[in-house]
C-alpha positions as CSV (number, residue, x, y, z in Angstrom):
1,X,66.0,24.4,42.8
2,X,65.4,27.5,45.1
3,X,62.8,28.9,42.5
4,X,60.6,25.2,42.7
5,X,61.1,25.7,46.1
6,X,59.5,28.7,46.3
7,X,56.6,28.2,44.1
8,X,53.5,27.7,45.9
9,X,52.3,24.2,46.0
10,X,49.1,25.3,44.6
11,X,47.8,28.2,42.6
12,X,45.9,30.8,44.4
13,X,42.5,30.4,42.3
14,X,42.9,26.8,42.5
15,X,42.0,27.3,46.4
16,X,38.8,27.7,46.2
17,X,37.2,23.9,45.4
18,X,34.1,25.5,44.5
19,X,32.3,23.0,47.2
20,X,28.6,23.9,48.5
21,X,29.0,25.9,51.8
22,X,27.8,23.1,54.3
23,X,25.4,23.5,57.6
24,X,27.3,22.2,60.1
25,X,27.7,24.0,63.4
26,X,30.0,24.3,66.4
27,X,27.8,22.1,68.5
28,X,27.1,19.0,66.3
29,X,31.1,19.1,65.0
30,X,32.0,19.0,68.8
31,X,29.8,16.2,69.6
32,X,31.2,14.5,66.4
33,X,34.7,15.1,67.3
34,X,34.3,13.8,71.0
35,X,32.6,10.9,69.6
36,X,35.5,9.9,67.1
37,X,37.9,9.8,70.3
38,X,35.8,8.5,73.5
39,X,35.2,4.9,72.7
40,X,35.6,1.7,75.1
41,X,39.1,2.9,75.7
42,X,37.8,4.9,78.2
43,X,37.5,1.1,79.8
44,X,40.9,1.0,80.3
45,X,42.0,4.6,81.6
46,X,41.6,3.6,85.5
47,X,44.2,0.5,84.8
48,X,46.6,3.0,83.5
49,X,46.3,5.9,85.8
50,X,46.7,3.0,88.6
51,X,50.2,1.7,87.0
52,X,51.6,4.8,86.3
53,X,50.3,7.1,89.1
54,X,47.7,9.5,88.6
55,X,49.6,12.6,88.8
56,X,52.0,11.7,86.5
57,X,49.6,10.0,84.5
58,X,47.1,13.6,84.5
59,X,50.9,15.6,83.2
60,X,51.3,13.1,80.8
61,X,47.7,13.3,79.4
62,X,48.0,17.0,79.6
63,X,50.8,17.0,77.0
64,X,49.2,14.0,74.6
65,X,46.0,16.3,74.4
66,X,47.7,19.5,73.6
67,X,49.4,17.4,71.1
68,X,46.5,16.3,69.5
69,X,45.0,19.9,69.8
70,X,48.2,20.9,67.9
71,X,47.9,18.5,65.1
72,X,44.5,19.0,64.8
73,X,45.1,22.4,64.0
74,X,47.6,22.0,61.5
75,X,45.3,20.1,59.8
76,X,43.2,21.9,59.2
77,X,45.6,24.7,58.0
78,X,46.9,23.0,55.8
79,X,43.5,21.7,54.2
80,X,42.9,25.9,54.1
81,X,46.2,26.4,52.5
82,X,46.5,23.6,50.1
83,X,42.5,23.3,49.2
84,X,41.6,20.2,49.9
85,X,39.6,19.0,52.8
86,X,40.1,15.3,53.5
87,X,43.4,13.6,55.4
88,X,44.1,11.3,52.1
89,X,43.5,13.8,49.3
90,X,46.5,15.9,51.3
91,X,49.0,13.2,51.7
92,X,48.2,12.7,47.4
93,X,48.4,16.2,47.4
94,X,51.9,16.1,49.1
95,X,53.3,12.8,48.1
96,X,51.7,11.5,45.1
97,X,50.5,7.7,44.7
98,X,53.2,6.8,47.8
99,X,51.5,9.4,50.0
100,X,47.7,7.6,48.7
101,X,49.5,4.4,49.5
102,X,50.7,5.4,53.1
103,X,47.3,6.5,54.4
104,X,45.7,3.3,52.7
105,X,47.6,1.4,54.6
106,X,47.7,3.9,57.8
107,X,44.1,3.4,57.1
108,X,44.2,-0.6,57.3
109,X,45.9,-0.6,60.1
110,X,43.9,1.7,62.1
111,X,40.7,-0.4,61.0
112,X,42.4,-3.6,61.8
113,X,43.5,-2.7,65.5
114,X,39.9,-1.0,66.1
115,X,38.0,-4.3,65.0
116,X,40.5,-6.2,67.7
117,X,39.5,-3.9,70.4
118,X,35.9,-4.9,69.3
119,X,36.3,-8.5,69.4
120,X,38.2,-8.3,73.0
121,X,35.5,-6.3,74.1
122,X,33.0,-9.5,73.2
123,X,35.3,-11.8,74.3
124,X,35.6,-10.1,78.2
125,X,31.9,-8.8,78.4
126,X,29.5,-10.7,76.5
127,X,30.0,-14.0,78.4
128,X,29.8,-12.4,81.6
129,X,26.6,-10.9,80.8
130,X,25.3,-14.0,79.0
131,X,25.9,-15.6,82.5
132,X,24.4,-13.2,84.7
133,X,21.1,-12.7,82.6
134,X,20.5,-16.4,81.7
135,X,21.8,-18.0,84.6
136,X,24.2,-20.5,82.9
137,X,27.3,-22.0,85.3
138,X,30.0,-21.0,82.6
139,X,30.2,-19.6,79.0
140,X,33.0,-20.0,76.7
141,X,34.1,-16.7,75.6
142,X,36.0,-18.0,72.3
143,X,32.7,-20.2,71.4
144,X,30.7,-17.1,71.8
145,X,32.8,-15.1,70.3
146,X,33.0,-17.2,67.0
147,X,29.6,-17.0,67.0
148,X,29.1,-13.5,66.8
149,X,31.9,-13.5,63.6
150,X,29.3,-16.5,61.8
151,X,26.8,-13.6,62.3
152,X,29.2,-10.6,61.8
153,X,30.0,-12.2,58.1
154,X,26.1,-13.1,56.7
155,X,25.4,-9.1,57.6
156,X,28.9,-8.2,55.2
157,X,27.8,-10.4,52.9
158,X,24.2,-9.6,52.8
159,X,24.6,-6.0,52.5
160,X,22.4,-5.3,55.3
161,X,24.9,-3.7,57.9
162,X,23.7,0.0,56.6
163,X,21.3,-0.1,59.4
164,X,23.3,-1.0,61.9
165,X,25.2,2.8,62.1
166,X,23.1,3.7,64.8
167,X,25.1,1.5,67.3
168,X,28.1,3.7,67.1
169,X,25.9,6.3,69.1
170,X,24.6,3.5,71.3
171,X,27.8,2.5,72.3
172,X,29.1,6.3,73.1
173,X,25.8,7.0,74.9
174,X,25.9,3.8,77.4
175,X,29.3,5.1,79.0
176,X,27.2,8.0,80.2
177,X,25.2,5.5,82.7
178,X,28.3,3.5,83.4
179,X,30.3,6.9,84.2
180,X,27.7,8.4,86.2
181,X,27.4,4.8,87.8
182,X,31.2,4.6,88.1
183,X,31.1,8.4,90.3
184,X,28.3,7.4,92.8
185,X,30.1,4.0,93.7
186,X,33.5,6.4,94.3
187,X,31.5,8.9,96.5
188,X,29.5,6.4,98.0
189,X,30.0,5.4,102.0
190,X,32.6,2.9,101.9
191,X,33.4,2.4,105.7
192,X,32.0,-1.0,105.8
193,X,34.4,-2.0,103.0
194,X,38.2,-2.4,103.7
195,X,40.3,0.3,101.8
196,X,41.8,-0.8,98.5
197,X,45.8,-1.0,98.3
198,X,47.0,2.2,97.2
199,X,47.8,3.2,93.8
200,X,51.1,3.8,94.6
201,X,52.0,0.4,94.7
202,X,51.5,-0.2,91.3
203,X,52.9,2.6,90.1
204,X,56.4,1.8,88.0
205,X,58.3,2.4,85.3
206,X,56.9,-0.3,82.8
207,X,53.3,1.4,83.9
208,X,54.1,4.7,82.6
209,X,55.7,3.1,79.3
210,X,52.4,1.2,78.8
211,X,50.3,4.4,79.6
212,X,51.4,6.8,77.6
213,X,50.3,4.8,73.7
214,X,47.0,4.0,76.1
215,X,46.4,7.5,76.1
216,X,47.2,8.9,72.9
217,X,44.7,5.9,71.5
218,X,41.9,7.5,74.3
219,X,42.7,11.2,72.2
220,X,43.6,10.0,68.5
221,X,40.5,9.4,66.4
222,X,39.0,12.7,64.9
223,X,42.5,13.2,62.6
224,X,40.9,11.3,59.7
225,X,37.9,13.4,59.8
226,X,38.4,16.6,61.0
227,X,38.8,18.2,57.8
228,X,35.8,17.3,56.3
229,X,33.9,18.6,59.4
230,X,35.6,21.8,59.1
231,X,34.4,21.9,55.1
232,X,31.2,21.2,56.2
233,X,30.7,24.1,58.5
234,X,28.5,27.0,58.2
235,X,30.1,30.0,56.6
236,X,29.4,32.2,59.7
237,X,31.2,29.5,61.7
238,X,34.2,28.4,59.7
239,X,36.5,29.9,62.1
240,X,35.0,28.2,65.3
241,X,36.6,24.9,64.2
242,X,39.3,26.2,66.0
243,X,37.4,26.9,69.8
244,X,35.7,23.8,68.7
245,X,38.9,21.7,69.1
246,X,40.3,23.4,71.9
247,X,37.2,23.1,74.1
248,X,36.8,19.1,72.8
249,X,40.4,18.0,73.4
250,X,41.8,20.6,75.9
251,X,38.6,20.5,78.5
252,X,35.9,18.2,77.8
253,X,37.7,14.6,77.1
254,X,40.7,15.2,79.7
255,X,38.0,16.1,82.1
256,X,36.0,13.2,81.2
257,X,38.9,10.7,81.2
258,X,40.9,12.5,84.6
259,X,37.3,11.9,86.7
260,X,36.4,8.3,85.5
261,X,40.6,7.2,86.0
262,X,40.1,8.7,89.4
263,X,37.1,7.1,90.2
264,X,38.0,4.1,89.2
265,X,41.3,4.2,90.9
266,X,39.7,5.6,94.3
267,X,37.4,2.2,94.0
268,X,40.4,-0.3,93.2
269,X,43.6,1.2,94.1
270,X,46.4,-0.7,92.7
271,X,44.3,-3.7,91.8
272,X,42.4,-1.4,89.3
273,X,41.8,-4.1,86.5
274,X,42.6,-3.6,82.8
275,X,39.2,-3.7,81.8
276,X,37.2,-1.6,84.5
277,X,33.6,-2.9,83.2
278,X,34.6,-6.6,84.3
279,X,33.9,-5.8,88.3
280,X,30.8,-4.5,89.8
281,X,29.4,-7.9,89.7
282,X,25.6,-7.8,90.7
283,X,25.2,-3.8,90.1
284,X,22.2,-3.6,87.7
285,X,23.1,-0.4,85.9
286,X,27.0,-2.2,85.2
287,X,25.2,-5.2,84.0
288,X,22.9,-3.4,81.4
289,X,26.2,-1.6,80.5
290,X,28.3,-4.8,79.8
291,X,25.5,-6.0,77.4
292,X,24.7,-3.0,75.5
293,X,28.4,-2.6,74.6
294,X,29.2,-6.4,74.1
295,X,26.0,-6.0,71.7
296,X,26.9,-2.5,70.2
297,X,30.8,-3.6,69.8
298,X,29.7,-6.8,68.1
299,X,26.8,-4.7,65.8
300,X,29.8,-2.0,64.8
301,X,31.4,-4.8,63.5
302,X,30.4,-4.7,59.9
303,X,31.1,-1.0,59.8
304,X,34.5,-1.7,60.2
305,X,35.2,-4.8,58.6
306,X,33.6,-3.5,55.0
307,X,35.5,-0.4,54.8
308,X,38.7,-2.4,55.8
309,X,38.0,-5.2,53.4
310,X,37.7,-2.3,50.6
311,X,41.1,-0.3,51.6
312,X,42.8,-3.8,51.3
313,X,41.7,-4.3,47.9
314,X,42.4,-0.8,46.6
315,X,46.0,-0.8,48.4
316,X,46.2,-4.3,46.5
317,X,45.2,-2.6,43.6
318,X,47.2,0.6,43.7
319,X,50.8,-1.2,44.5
320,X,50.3,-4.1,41.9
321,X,49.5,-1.7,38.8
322,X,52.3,0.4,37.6
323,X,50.2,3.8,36.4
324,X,46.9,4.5,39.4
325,X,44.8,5.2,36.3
326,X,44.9,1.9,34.5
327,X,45.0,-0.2,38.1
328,X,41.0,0.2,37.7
329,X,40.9,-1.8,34.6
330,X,43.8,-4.2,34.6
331,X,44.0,-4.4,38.9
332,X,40.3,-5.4,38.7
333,X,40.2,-8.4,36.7
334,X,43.6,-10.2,38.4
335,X,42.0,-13.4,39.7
336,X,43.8,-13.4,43.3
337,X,42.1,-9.8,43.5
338,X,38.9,-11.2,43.0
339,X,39.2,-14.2,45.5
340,X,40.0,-12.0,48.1
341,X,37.3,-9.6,46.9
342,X,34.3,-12.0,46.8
343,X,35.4,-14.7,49.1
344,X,38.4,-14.8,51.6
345,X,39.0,-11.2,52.5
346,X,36.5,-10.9,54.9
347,X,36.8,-14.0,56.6
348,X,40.4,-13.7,56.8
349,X,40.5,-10.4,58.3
350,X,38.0,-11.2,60.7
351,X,39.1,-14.4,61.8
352,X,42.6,-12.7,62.0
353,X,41.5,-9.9,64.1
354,X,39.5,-12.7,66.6
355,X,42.9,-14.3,67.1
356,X,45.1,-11.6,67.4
357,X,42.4,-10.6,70.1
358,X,43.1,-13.8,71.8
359,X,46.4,-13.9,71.5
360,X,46.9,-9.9,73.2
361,X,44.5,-11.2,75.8
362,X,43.9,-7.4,76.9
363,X,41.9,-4.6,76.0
364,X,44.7,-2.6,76.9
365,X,47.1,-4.0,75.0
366,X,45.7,-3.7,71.7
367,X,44.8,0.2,72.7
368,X,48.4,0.2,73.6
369,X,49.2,-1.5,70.1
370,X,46.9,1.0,68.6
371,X,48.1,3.7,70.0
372,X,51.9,2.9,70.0
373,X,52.1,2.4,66.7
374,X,49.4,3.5,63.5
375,X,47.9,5.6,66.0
376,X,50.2,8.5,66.8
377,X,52.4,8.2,63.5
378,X,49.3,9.0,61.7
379,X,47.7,11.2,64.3
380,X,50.9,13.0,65.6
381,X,53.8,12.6,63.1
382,X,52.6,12.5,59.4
383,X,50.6,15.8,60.0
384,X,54.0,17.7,62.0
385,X,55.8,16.0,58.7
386,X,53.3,17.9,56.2
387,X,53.3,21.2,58.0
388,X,57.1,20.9,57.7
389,X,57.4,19.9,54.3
390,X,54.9,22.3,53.6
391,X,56.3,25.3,55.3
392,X,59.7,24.6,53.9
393,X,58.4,24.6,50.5
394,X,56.6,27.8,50.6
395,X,58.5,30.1,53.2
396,X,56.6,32.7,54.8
397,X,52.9,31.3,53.2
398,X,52.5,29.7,56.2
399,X,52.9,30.6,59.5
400,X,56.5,29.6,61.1
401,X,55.1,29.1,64.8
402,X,53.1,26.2,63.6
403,X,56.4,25.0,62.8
404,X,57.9,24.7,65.9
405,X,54.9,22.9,67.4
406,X,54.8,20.7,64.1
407,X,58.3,19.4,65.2
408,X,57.2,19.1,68.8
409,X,54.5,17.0,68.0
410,X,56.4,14.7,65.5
411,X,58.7,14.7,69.0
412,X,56.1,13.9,71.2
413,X,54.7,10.9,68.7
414,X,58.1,9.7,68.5
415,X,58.3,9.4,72.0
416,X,55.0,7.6,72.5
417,X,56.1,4.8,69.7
418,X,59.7,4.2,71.7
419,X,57.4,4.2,75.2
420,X,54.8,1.4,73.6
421,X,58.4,-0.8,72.0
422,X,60.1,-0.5,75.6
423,X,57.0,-1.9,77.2
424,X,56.9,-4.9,75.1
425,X,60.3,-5.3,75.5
426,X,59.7,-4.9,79.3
């Protein structure tokens, strides 16, 4: 037992993948990485530095993003040390076909919570900018909101969603107008206007427990991908990965998310509302915001409902075949498998997400969800758990100060899952 456990997990020519060197660089990875966090979460920061207190709330984002700094790190360590540079090829790497089938369905749920967030979005925006720009008295958001799905499902089904990927940009670069918007209405002249409550009547216990998966869902996001953007670096810059995360995740997004909480909070006090973007009724900039992320939100859509509708039917696949080789010949032709592929998976998982939407009500619950649950176990724990398993496997391979902040952030992930079950118990 002591000799396999000191055999290395791979051999040392095996390291080298033999992959094309790639031509990324430290600027486009960055922009990439702080696109795969900042998202319409950022919608719902104010709300929770309001109900938790903004100091606390900036010391408790301060230790979620060096957490995610940490286990972004390890990461990609690992990918170095083991060879392989994607998130599910390491778990199969570490764990086998239960290690494939824990990030498939890490995977799903991921997906899943992400196109919820998308259809609250459409329910809370899109009506209210249907009624401002066409002038009608009232707009049912669930009627809308099924229509968007009719037209969600004929571009799945078509095949045509490909050229909808450009809306995932769109939608990160109309927070820039609604941020800048959001910073001139906080240092605007306001003495006309009676003060708003103060934040510090909000502030309570159940608002931190509700804060703290709301933030770790604002930071988790690049962990799926992060390794493949390191592989795909330039030679000269392969070691920049490193700056490149802490400048991302230690300066640019807590900057980003600490100004627009504080504005926000400076504007509303402790009536901050769960979804900022639904004030600012009759500001022009706001309005053109509201519709170009109800639109984006609903466009992005496919590009999450076709990869999820895939994992499902591969995670069907893998845990209904005994042996992951035949499950492509004998898993394929089951006839449930093929229902679900060519006719009711979609439908059902869109229609599901819809209704869990209404039924959380919130955008900020189903970040909460998100990030109380998938979001930090994947994000947080699973990669402490392989530098761990890894390190205690191999000894002194691998450096042993990465192990103490492995355990700290499996710690800190913990923590954020028993904050998000106390809230709901709250």
């Amino acid at each position: 037992m002591k000799k396999e456990m000191q055999r290395p997990l791979l051999q040392e020519e095996k390291r080298s993948n033999g992959k094309k060197a790639g031509s990324g660089t430290p600027l486009s990875t960055a922009l990439n990485l702080a696109a795969s966090s900042m998202g319409t979460g950022l919608l719902t920061l104010p709300h929770a530095f309001a109900c938790c207190g903004p100091a606390l709330c900036i010391l408790l984002l301060g230790i979620l993003a060096l957490t995610t700094d940490v286990t972004l790190i390890l990461l990609i360590r690992l990918g170095r040390h083991l060879g392989v540079s994607t998130f599910g090829s390491l778990m199969q790497k570490l764990f086998g076909k239960n290690g494939s089938g824990c990030f498939q369905l890490m995977l799903i749920s991921v997906l899943f919570l992400a196109l919820t967030a998308m259809q609250r979005v459409v329910l809370d925006l899109l009506p209210i900018f249907m009624e401002a720009m066409c002038g009608f008295s009232h707009v049912s958001p669930l009627g809308l909101s099924m229509i968007v799905n009719v037209f969600v499902l004929a571009a799945c089904f078509s095949g045509s969603y490909h050229a909808l990927r450009f809306t995932s940009g769109a939608a990160l670069l109309c927070l820039v107008p609604f941020m800048v918007a959001l910073g001139q209405d906080a240092l605007a002249d306001r003495s006309e206007k009676p003060p708003p409550r103060p934040a510090s009547e909000a502030a309570s216990m159940q608002g931190f427990l509700m804060s703290s998966p709301i933030l770790a869902s604002a930071l988790a996001g690049g962990h799926f991908s992060v390794m493949e953007m390191a592989a795909e670096l330039k030679p000269q810059h392969r070691e920049s990965i490193y700056g490149v995360i802490h400048v991302v995740f230690l300066g640019v997004l807590p900057i980003c998310y600490v100004l627009v909480s504080l504005a926000g909070v400076s504007l509303f006090g402790a009536d901050t509302p769960e979804d900022i973007l639904v004030e600012f009724q009759g500001n022009s900039i706001m309005e053109l915001a509201r519709g170009v992320l109800s639109f984006t939100n609903a466009l992005r859509m496919p590009l999450i409902l076709m990869p999820l509708h895939s994992l499902v039917c591969d995670t069907m696949v893998l845990f209904t075949s005994r042996d992951v080789k035949a499950s492509g010949s004998n898993g394929g032709s089951s006839p449930l498998l093929n229902v679900w592929r060519n006719i009711v998976g979609m439908p059902i998982l869109l229609f599901g997400a819809a209704c869990l939407a209404q039924w959380l009500s919130t955008l900020s619950s189903i970040l909460g969800l998100l990030g109380g649950t998938c979001g930090v176990l994947g994000c947080f724990c699973i990669p402490g758990a392989m530098y761990l398993w890894v390190w205690r496997a191999e000894g002194r391979s691998i450096s042993s100060n990465y192990a103490v902040l492995a355990a700290f952030a499996i710690l800190v992930g913990f923590a954020v899952v028993v904050s998000c079950c106390l809230s709901w118990i709250w």
